[in-house]
C-alpha positions in Angstrom: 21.9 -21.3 28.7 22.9 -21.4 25.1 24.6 -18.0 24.0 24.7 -16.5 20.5 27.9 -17.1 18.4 28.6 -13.3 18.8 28.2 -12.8 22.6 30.4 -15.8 23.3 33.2 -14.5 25.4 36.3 -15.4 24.2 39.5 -17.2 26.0 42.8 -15.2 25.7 44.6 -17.2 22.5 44.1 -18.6 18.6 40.6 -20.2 18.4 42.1 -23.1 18.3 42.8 -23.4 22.0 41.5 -24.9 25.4 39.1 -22.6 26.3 37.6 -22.7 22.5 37.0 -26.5 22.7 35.9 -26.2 26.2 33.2 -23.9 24.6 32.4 -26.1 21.6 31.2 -28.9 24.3 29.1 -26.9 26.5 27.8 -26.0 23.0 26.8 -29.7 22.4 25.5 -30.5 25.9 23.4 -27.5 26.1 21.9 -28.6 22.6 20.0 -31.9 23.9 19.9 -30.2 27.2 16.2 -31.4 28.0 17.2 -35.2 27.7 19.9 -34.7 29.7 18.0 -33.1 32.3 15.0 -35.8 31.9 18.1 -38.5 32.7 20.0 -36.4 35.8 16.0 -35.7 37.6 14.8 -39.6 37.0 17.9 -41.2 38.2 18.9 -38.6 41.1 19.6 -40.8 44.5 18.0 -38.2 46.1 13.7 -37.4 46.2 13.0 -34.8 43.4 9.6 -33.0 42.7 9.0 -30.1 39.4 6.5 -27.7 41.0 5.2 -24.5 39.4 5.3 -21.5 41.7 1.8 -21.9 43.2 3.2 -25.1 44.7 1.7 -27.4 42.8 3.7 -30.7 41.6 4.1 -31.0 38.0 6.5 -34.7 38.3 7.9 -36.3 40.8 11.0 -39.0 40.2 11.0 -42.7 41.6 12.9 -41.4 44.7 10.1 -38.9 45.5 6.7 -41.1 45.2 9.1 -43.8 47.4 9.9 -41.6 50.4 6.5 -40.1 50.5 4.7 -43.3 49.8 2.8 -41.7 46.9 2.4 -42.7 43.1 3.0 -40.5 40.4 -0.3 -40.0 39.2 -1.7 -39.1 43.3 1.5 -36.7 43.6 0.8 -35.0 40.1 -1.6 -31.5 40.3 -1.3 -31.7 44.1 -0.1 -29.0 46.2 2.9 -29.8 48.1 1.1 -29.0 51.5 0.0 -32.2 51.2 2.8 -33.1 52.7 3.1 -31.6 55.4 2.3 -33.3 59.0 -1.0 -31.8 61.0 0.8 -31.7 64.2 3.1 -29.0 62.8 2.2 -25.1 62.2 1.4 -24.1 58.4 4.8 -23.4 56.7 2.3 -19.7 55.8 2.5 -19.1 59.3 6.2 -18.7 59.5 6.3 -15.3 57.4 8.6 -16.6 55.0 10.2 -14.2 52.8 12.0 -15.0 49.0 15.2 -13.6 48.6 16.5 -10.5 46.9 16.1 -11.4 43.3 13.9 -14.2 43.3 10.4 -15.0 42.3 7.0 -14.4 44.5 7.1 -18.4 45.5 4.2 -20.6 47.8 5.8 -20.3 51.4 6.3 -24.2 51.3 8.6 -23.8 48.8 10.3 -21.1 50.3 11.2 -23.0 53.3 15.0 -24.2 53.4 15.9 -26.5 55.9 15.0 -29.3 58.4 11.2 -30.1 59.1 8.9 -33.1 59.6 6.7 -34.4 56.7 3.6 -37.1 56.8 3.7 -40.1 54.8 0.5 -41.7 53.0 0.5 -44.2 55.4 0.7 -41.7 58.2 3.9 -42.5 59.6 6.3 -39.5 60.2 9.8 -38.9 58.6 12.7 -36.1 58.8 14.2 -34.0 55.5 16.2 -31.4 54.8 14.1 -29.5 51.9 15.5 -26.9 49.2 14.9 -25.4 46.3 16.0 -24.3 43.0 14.0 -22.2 40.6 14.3 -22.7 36.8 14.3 -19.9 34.9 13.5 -19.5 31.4 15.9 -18.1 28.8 14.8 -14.8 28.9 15.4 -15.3 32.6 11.2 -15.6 33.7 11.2 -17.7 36.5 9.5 -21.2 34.5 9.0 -24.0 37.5 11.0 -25.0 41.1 12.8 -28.4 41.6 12.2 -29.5 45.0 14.4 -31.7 46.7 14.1 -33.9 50.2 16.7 -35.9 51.9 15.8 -38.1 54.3 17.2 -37.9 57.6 15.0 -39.3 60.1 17.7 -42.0 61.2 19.5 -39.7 62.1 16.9 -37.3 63.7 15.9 -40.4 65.8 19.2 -40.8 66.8 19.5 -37.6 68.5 16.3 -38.1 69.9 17.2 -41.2 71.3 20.3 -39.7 72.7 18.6 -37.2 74.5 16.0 -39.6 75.6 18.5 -41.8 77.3 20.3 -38.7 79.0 16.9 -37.9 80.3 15.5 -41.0 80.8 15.8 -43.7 83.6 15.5 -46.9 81.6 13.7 -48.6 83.6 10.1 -46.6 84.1 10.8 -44.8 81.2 10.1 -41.6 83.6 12.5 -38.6 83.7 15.6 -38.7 85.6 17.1 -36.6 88.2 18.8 -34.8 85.5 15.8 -33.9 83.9 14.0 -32.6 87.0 16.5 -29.9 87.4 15.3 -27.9 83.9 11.3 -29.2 84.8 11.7 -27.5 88.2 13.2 -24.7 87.1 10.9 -24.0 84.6 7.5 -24.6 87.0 9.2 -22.1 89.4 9.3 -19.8 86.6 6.0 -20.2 85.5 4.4 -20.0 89.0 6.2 -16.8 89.6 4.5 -15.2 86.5 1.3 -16.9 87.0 1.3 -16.0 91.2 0.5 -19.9 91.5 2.2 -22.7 93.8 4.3 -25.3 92.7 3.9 -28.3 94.8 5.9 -31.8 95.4 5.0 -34.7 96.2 8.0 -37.0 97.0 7.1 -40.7 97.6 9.6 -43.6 98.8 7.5 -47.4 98.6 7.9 -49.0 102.1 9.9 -51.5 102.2 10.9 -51.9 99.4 14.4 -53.6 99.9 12.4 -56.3 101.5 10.7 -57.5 98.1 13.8 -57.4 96.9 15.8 -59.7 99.4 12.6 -61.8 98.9 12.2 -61.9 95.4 15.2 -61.2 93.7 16.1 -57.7 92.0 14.2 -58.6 88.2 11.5 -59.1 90.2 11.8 -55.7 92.2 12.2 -54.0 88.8 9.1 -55.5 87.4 7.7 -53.9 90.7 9.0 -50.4 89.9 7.8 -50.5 86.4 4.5 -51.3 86.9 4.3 -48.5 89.8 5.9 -46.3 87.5 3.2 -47.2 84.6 0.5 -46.7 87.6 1.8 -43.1 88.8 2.5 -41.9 85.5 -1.1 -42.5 84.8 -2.5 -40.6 87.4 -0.9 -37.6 87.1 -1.9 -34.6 85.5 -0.9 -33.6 81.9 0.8 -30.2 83.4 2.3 -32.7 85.9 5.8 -34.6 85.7 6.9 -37.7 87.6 10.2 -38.6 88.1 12.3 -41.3 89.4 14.9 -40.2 91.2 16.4 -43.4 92.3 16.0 -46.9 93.6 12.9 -46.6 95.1 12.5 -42.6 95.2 9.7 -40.8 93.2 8.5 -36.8 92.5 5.8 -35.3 91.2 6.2 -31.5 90.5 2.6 -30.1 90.2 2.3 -27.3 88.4 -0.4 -24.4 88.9 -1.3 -25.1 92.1 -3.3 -22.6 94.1 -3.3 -23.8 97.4 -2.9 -26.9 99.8 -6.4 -28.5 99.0 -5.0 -29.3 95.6 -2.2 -30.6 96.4 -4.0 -33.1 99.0 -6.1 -33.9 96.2 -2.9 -34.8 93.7 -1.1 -36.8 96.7 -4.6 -38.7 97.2 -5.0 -39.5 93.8 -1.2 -40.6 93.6 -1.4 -42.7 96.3 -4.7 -43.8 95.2 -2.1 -46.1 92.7 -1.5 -48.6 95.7 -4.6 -49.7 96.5 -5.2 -52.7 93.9 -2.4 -55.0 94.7 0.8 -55.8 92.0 1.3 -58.8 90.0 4.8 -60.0 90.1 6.0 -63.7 88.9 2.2 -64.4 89.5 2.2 -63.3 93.4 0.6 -60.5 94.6 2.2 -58.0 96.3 0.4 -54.7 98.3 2.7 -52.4 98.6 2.6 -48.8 100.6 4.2 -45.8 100.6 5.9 -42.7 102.5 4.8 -39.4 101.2 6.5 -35.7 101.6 4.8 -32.8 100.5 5.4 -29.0 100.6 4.1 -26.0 98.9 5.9 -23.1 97.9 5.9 -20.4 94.8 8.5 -17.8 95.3 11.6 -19.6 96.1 14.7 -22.1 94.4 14.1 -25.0 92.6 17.0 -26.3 95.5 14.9 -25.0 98.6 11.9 -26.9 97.3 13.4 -30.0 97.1 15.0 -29.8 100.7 11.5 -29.1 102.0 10.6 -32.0 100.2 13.3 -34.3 101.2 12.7 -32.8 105.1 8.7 -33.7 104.6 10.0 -37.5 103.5 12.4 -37.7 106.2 10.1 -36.9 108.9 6.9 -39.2 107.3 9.8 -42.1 107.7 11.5 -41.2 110.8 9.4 -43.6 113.3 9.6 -46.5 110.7 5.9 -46.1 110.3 4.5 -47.1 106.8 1.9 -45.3 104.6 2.9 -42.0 106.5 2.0 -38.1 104.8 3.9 -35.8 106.3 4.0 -31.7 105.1 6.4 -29.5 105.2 5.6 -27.6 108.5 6.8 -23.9 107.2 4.1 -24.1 104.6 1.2 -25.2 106.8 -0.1 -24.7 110.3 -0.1 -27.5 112.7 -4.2 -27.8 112.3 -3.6 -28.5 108.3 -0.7 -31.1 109.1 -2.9 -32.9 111.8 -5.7 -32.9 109.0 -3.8 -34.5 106.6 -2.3 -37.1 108.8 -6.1 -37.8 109.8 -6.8 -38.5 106.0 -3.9 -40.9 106.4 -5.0 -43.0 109.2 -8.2 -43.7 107.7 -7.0 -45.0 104.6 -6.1 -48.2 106.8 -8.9 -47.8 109.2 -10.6 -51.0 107.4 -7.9 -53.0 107.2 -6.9 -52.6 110.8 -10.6 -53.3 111.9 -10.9 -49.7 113.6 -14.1 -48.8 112.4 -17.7 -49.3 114.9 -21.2 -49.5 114.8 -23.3 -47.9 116.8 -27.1 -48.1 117.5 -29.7 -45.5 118.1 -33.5 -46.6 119.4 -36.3 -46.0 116.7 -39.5 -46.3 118.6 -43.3 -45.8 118.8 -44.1 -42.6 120.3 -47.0 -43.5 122.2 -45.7 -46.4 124.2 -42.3 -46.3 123.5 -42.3 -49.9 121.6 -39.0 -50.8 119.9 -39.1 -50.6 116.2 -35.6 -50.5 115.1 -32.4 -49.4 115.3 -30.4 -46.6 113.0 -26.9 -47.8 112.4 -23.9 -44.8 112.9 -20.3 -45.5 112.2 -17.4 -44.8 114.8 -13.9 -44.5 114.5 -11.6 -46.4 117.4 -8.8 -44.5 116.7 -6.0 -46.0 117.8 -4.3 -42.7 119.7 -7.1 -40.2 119.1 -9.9 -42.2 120.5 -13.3 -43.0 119.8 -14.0 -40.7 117.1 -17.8 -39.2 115.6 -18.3 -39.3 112.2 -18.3 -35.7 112.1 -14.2 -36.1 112.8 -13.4 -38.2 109.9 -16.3 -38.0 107.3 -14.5 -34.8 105.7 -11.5 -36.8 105.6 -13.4 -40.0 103.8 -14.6 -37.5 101.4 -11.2 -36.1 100.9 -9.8 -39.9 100.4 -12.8 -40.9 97.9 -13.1 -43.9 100.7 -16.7 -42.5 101.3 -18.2 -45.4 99.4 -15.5 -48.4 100.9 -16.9 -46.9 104.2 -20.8 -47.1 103.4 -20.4 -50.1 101.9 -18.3 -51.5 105.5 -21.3 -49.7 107.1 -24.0 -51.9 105.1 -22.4 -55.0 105.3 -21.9 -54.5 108.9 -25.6 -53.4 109.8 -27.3 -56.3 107.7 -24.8 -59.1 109.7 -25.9 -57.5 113.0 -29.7 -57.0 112.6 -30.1 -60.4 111.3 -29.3 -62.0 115.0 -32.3 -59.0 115.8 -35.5 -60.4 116.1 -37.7 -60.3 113.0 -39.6 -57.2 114.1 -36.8 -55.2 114.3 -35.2 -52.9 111.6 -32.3 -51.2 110.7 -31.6 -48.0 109.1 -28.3 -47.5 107.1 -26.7 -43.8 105.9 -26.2 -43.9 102.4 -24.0 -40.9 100.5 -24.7 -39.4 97.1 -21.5 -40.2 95.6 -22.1 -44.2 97.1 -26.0 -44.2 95.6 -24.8 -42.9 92.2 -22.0 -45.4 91.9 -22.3 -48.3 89.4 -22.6 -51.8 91.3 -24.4 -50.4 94.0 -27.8 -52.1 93.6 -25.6 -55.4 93.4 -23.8 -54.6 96.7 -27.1 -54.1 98.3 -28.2 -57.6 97.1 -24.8 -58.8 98.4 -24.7 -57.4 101.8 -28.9 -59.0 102.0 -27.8 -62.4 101.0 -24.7 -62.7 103.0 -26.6 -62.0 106.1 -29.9 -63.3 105.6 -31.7 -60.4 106.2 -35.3 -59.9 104.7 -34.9 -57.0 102.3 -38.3 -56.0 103.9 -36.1 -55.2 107.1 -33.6 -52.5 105.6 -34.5 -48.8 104.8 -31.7 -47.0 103.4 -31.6 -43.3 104.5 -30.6 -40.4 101.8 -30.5 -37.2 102.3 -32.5 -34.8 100.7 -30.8 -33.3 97.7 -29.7 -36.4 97.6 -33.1 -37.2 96.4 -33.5 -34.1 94.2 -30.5 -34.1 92.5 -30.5 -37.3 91.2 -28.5 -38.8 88.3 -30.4 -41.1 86.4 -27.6 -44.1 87.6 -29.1 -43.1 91.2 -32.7 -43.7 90.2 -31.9 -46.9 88.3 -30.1 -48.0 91.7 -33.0 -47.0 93.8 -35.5 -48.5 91.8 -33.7 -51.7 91.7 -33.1 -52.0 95.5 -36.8 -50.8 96.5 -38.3 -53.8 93.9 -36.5 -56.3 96.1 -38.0 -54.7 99.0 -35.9 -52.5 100.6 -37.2 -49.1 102.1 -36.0 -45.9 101.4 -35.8 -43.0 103.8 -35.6 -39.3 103.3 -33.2 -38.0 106.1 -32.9 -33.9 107.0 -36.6 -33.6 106.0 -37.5 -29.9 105.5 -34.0 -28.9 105.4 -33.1 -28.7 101.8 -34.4 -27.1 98.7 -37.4 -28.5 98.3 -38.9 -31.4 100.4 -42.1 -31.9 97.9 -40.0 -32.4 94.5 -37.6 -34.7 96.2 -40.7 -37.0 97.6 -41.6 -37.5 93.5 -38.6 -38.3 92.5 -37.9 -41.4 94.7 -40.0 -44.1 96.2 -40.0 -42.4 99.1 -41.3 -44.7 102.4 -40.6 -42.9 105.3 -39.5 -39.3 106.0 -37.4 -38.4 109.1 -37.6 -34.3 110.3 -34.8 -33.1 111.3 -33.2 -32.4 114.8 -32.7 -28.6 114.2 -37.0 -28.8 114.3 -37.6 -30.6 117.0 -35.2 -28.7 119.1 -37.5 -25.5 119.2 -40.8 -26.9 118.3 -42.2 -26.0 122.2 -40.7 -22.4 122.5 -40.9 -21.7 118.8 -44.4 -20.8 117.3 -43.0 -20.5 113.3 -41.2 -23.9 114.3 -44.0 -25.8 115.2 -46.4 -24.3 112.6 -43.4 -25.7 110.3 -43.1 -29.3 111.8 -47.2 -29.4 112.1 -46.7 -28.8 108.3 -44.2 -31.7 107.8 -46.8 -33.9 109.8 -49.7 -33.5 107.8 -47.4 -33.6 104.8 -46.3 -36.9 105.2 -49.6 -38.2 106.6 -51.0 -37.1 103.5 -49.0 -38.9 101.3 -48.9 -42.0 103.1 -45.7 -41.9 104.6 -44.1 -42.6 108.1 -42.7 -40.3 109.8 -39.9 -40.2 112.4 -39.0 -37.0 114.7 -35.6 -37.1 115.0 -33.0 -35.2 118.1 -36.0 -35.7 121.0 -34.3 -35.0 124.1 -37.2 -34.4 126.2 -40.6 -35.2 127.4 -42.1 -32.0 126.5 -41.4 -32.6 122.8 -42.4 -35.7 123.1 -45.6 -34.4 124.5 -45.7 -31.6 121.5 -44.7 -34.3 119.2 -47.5 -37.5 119.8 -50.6 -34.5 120.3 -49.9 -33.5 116.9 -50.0 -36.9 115.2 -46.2 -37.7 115.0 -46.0 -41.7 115.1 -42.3 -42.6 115.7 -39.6 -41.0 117.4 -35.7 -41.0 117.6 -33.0 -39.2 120.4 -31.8 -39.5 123.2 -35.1 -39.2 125.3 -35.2 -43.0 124.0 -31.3 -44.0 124.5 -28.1 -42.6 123.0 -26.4 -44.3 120.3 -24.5 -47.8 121.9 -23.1 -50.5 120.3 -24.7 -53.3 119.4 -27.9 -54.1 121.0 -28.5 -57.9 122.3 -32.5 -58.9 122.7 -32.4 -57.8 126.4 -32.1 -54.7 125.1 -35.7 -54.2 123.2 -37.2 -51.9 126.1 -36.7 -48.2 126.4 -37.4 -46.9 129.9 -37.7 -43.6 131.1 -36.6 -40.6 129.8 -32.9 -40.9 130.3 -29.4 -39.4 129.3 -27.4 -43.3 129.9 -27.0 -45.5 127.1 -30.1 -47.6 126.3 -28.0 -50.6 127.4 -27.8 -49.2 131.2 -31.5 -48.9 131.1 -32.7 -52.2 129.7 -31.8 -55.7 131.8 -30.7 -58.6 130.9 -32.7 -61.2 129.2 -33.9 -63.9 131.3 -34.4 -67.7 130.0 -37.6 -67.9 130.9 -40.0 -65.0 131.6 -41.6 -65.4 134.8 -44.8 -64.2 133.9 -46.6 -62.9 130.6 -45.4 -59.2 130.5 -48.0 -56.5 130.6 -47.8 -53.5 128.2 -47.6 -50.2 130.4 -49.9 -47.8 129.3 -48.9 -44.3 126.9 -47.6 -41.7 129.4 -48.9 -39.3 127.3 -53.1 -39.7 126.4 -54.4 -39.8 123.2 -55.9 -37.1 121.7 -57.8 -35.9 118.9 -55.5 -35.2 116.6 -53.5 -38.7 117.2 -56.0 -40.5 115.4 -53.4 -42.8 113.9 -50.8 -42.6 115.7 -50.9 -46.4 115.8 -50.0 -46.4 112.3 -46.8 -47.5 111.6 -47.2 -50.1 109.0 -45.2 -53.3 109.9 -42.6 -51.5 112.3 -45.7 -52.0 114.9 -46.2 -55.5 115.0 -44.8 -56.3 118.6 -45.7 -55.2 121.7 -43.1 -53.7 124.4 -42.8 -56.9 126.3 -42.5 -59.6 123.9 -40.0 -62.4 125.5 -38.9 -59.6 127.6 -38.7 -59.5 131.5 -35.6 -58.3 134.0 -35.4 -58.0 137.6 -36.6 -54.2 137.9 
């Protein structure tokens, strides 16, 4: 600021001194002080922007428009927030505050200090900003000079250094060093939350093998790509870590109770199912899984239960082995989720069964068919009914690798049937609705050589009501080539008449829980007379299901019901061989005990045995059972009884 002559101070001494020609130069420098400062702003090595005190840029030098990636022209009458990078909280938002003495500023020029910035191409970078207001020389604040230095090397430095001390370099996952603060800080959260924090610690079988094998690149490779595969399938709340060699944890936050932590460890193991690709070999790998549960305790207790769960899932050198912490869960839950494990390898250790029950004609008993239901030959629990294991498919998401088992299964075995003879195959919701289904129906037909006309798929029926629009493109594919569609539990859900428009509905089967009390129950049978006359109606067969005795047979064939299924007609047995077409008295053995074996040559043409129960008039068409009907009971049939 250039002082008048009289308010000069003056230096102790003649005029002629030091401090007089000291005075005399700051006299000259201040007189062409605007070209001076033009020179110092363009040329400083450091990014310099004029803004007025709204925030708005006025010029910027070189060094600004190169660091931002911005001309002159787009920087000039912008505000500076257009700087600033989205991801970070408005500088306003920070309740920034100018100091004793200065001007009322825009709060992004207030700011002093380290923050992030956006280029024009969109690329991030670090500076230290500050400021220095201008004054007039009456001392009215005129314009700011704003000033960035670039430090993002250095920022991504530090960065990097903490990355590495966190890091294991070869998944890229945290390191045991960063679970300790991750821990700590999910205990804390579950604590204030009254949440779980669960662990799911997982060593791959084995694993030393494929590396004696292979070599130890190749054995990295491997742990890479199952890191890439586990950190994908986690949730974002969730962390994975490597702990070491072939050790991995997931801590899985906000967990509120044991379900959702089978449903993490399923989805985690879930990773292993689609073999790896290493050095152009595949390799399946599986692996040992500990789990516990816990909300009030040590980040350290947590991790022993979880080491203890490991240890125990490995003690008998089994592979693929879930084991839980026993102090969180009762020995029920612990056998349930062991059951979940077995029958992930069910298929692959051909374990699984078909059975057959009889479909027949109710007035003389003729064979029609057979309905195929899936077993489990466990190999220490036994022979096991679906109702053991299909929560623990569902639990798995193997529910459609099992139906489609089931399908492929059922066609091979009904083509060595005779042509007369169908079969009916259980087909989930979740299976119907998944894409590819119509083409593994086609499959399954093809690969067998079944006629299409022979198969009737059975749904259930809010299966039919609540229909996607993928399940009635599925349907509609299927049924074109031919195949039948049955509507199983008939009467049972929420409404039987919508769910017979929505689907090409061929046959409807009433359920068991019916037919139980239609003789001692009058609402019952007014109900299942109902369901008759329903489907008769609408041109549909229908099949009683759960008949166990003759009186409901007798009930059953008065009041027009055509076909019939239970164990009045034979028990579910595992596959049938021709012999065993004939269904002979009312009978609690399997229909195999009750049918002979088929001789080479029938002695004699066989005679069909009259109905045990006469017609009457409300049976009129009880022989109407379409092309299920077109043999008789006898057909290349005799034995020696």
């Amino acid at each position: 600021m250039s002082l008048p002559a009289s308010d000069r101070p003056r230096s102790p001494g003649t005029p002629g001194g030091a401090a007089g020609q000291r005075l005399r130069a700051i006299d000259t420098l201040l007189a062409d002080r605007g070209q001076l400062f033009q020179a110092l702003f363009l040329s400083a090595p450091i990014a310099k922007a004029l803004v007025d005190l709204d925030g708005h840029v006025l010029v910027a030098n070189p060094r600004m428009c190169a660091l931002t990636g911005r001309t002159p022209e787009s920087l000039s009458g912008r505000h500076v927030d257009l700087l600033a990078h989205p991801d970070d909280p408005p500088v306003g938002d920070l309740g920034l505050e100018p100091a004793p003495g200065e001007p009322a500023l825009d709060p992004n020029l207030l700011y002093d200090g380290e923050r992030r910035l956006r280029r024009s191409d969109g690329s991030e970078l670090w500076v230290v900003q500050s400021h220095e207001v201008v004054r007039q020389n009456n001392g009215t604040p005129q314009f700011v000079v704003l000033s960035l230095v670039d430090v993002t090397d250095r920022r991504r430095a530090e960065e990097d250094a903490v990355r590495r001390a966190y890091t294991d370099p070869l998944t890229g996952l945290p390191n045991r060093r960063a679970l300790t603060d991750r821990l700590r800080h999910a205990v804390a959260l579950s604590r204030r939350r009254g949440l779980h924090v669960g662990l799911v610690h997982l060593n791959i079988d084995r694993f030393q093998a494929v590396n004696d094998a292979l070599g130890h690149e190749a054995g990295d490779l491997l742990l890479s790509q199952f890191a890439d595969r586990l950190r994908w399938s986690t949730r974002v709340e969730d962390t994975a870590v490597r702990l070491g060699a072939d050790e991995f944890l997931v801590v899985a936050e906000d967990v509120e109770d044991l379900d959702g932590l089978r449903a993490l460890a399923d989805r985690l193991l879930s990773v292993l199912d689609e073999p790896f690709v290493v050095s152009d070999r595949e390799i399946t790998l599986s692996a040992s899984v500990g789990l516990t549960l816990g909300a009030d305790m040590t980040p350290d207790d947590l991790l022993r239960q979880a080491q203890s769960a490991l240890t125990k899932a490995k003690a008998d050198g089994s592979r693929a082995r879930i084991e839980v912490y026993e102090g969180a869960l009762t020995h029920s839950e612990v056998d349930a989720l062991q059951l979940e494990t077995d029958l992930r390898h069910a298929l692959d250790h051909d374990e699984l069964r078909l059975f057959y029950q009889p479909i027949v004609h109710l007035a003389d008993e003729t064979l029609l068919g057979y309905e195929a239901l899936i077993r489990w030959q466990h190999p220490t629990r036994g022979l096991l009914p679906p109702g053991a294991f299909l929560d623990a498919a569902e639990n798995n998401r193997l529910t459609s690798k099992l139906g489609a088992w089931v399908l492929r299964r059922a066609c091979l075995d009904a083509a060595t049937w005779t042509e007369d003879l169908r079969v009916h195959v259980n087909i989930s919701a979740r299976h119907l609705a998944e894409e590819g289904f119509a083409e593994l129906v086609a499959a399954a037909l093809e690969e067998s050589g079944l006629q299409p006309q022979r198969l009737e798929l059975e749904i259930t029926e809010s299966t039919a009501l609540f229909a996607a629009e993928a399940t009635l493109h599925a349907v509609g594919v299927v049924t074109e080539a031919g195949v039948t569609l049955a509507l199983d539990d008939f009467g049972t859900g929420y409404s039987a008449i919508t769910a017979l428009h929505r689907l090409p509905i061929h046959t409807v089967k009433i359920d068991r829980s019916f037919v139980a009390d239609v003789v001692t129950e009058p609402s019952t049978a007014a109900l299942v007379h109902g369901l008759l006359q329903l489907g008769r109606g609408m041109g549909l067969q229908v099949i009683a299901e759960g008949i166990e005795d003759l009186d409901q047979a007798d009930w059953l064939l008065r009041h027009g019901c055509a076909m019939a299924q239970g164990f009045a007609f034979g028990r579910p047995a595992p596959l049938p061989n021709p012999a065993e077409v004939l269904i002979g008295e009312v009978t609690q053995a399997p229909v195999e005990d009750v049918a002979g074996e088929l001789l080479p040559e029938p002695a004699a043409p066989p005679a069909v045995p009259r109905p045990r129960i006469p017609p009457t008039p409300e049976a009129h068409d009880l022989q109407d059972t379409g092309p299920l009907a077109s043999r008789t009971l006898f057909d290349d049939l005799a034995d020696d009884d």
